[in-house]
C-alpha positions, 0 to 999 in steps of 0.5 A: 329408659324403664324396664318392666320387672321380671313374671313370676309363675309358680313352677315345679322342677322334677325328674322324671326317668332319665328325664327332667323339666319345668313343670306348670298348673295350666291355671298358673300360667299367665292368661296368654299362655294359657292356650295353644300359640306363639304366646305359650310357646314364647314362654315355654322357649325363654323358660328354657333359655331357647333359643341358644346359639352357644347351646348352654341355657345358661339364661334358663332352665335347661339343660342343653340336652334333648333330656333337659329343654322340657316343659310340662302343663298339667290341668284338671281333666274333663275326660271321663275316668281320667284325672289329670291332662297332660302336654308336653313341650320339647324345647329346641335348643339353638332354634326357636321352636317348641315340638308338641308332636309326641309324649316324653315317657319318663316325664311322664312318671312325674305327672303322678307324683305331680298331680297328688302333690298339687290337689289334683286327686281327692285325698280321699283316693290317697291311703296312708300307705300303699299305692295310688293309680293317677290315671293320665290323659296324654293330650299330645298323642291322645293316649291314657297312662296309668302311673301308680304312684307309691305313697308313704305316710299320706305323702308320695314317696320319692326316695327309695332303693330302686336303681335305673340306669341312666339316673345317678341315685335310687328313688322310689319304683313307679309303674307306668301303664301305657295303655293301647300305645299304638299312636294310630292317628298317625300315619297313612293307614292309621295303623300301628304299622302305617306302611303295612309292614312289618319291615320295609325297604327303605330308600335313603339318598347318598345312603342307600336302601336299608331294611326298617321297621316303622312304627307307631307305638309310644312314639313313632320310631324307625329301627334300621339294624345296627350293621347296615349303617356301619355300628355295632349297637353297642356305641355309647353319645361320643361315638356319635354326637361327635361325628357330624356326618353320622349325625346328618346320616341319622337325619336323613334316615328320619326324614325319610322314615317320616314321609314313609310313615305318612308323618310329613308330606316332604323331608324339606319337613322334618325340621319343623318336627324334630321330636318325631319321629324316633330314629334307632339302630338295634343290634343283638346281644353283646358284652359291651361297657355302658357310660358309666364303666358298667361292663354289662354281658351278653346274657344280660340282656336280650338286645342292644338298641341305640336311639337319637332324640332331637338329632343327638344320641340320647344318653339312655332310653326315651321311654316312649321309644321303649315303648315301641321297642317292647311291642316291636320285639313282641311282635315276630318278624321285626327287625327289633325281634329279630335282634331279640332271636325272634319267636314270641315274647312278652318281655325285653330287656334291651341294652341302652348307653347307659345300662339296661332297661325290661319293658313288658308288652302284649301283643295280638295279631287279629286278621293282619293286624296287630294290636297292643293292650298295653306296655309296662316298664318301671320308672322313678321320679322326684322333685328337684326344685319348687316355688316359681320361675322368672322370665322377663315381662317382655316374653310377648313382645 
């Protein structure tokens, strides 16, 4: 028997946040792929390693995480004012699917530097020193996100002294503009609130009703306080992704929260939209240890928030969650502002498992609706690996 040899795809692996995956040029991919489909995602699945049922991805790129089973395409945009689209794929990881319902938004501090390192942006636009404003079509979600990319010498600056919790060493700071966040496509109302509200009573069987926050700004998110359920805010994966029953319970909550949300039409669902929504519990200030033994006081910050990605604590911040977390502590009367003490603010510096995390946020309240211009949080990113990716011919079949 003949076997046919392995595809070769040009690839790039970057960091991006606390975030990391498989970059591609939307031309480089085989013809297949190059659409929506079983084909791409196929692809994007054996790139990985998914799925996995000893949940290692040792045969693939990933990481075994929610953070680290990430596939990026990038491609010239033909949108106006815009100069690259951006899709994002979230691998599942012992199941075969591919999530395209939401943003990654530490990856996409990556798309910057990605788009200038590939020619995607006129050399002309890159000064020698200072910054360049990659401006990004999130086609996903719909939504433009301005990453200013910092330049040094003609060439993207990746190494520097900025520090971000969750990321082991510092790199080069790179602002990230998301630019009218609220995914309002969603929903039953089309609205950053799709209820109405800014807090509901939310049913939950065999849990109860919890007071929530739902909603949709940088990704679709359901905030429950922290007490209801039984935590402190403060709790750190183990606590968490080992208890099954925990993990089952914040299921339940996020299928709830989605049919509430006008996301899915049954929770029988919400296992064909795992990236979407977010679940997280927020709790007010207090001196807690962070994952890496930082003890981190209670004036440190404003609040403490802890959030699930793809049914498991993430080990810091999901950026788009930060996202909404900086609009709904913008927003008086949430649940998120109330842990925050409540009042007006344009800022929030919430407390994450692995530190600390500030994002700026605007928001505008005009006959009973509220709107957000944009959110503002600073990232890094860097290359970890270039050239091309190996998976065997036999993908298609």
């Amino acid at each position: 028997m003949t076997y046919a040899p392995q595809l070769r795809i040009p690839a790039t692996y970057m960091r991006g946040g606390t975030s990391k995956g498989v970059f591609f040029r939307l031309e480089d991919l085989p013809a297949a792929a190059q659409v929506p489909g079983p084909a791409r995602d196929a692809l994007l699945m054996r790139v990985i390693g998914s799925p996995d049922p000893y949940a290692k991805h040792t045969d693939g790129m990933g990481g075994a995480t929610s953070s680290t089973s990430k596939c990026v395409i990038i491609s010239k945009s033909l949108r106006p004012d815009h100069d690259v689209d951006y899709l994002y794929g979230q691998v599942s990881i012992e199941t075969a699917f591919v999530d395209w319902s939401g943003n990654c938004g530490n990856l996409s501090t990556a798309v910057g530097p990605f788009a200038i390192a590939n020619g995607f942006i006129d050399a002309a636009r890159i000064p020698r020193e200072g910054t360049v404003a990659v401006r990004v079509w999130q086609a996903n979600i719909g939504k433009t996100i301005v990453v200013h990319v910092p330049i040094q010498d003609g060439q993207v600056q990746e190494t520097g002294d900025f520090e971000l919790d969750g990321v082991t060493f510092p790199a080069a700071e790179i602002v990230l503009e998301f630019v009218d966040p609220a995914d309002e496509g969603e929903g039953d109302t089309g609205a950053m609130f799709p209820t109405g509200h800014l807090v509901d009573d939310l049913e939950v069987p065999g849990i109860g009703t919890l007071r929530a926050t739902m909603i949709n700004v940088g990704i679709p998110t359901v905030f429950v306080d922290a007490a209801s359920i039984g935590y402190t805010g403060a709790e750190l994966q183990d606590a968490i992704n080992g208890d099954a029953k925990a993990l089952a319970m914040f299921e339940t909550i996020r299928a709830h929260g989605a049919v509430r949300m006008g996301l899915i039409a049954d929770v029988s669902e919400a296992s064909k939209r795992q990236h979407t929504p977010k679940v997280a519990f927020v709790a007010p200030p207090s001196g807690h240890v962070v994952s890496s033994g930082k003890a981190i006081a209670a004036g440190d910050i404003d609040l403490l928030v802890r959030a699930l990605s793809m049914g498991k604590l993430h080990h810091a911040m999901m950026g788009t969650a930060a996202v909404a977390i900086g609009t709904a502590a913008a927003i008086p009367g949430t649940l998120v502002n109330l842990a925050a003490g409540g009042g007006a603010r344009t800022s929030v510096r919430f407390g994450h498992p692995s530190g600390t995390l500030r994002v700026g946020a605007e928001a505008v309240e005009s006959d009973g609706r509220w709107t957000v211009a944009k959110a503002i949080m600073s990232r890094s990113a860097r290359v970890l690996m270039e050239g091309a990716v190996r998976v065997p011919a036999d993908v298609f079949d």
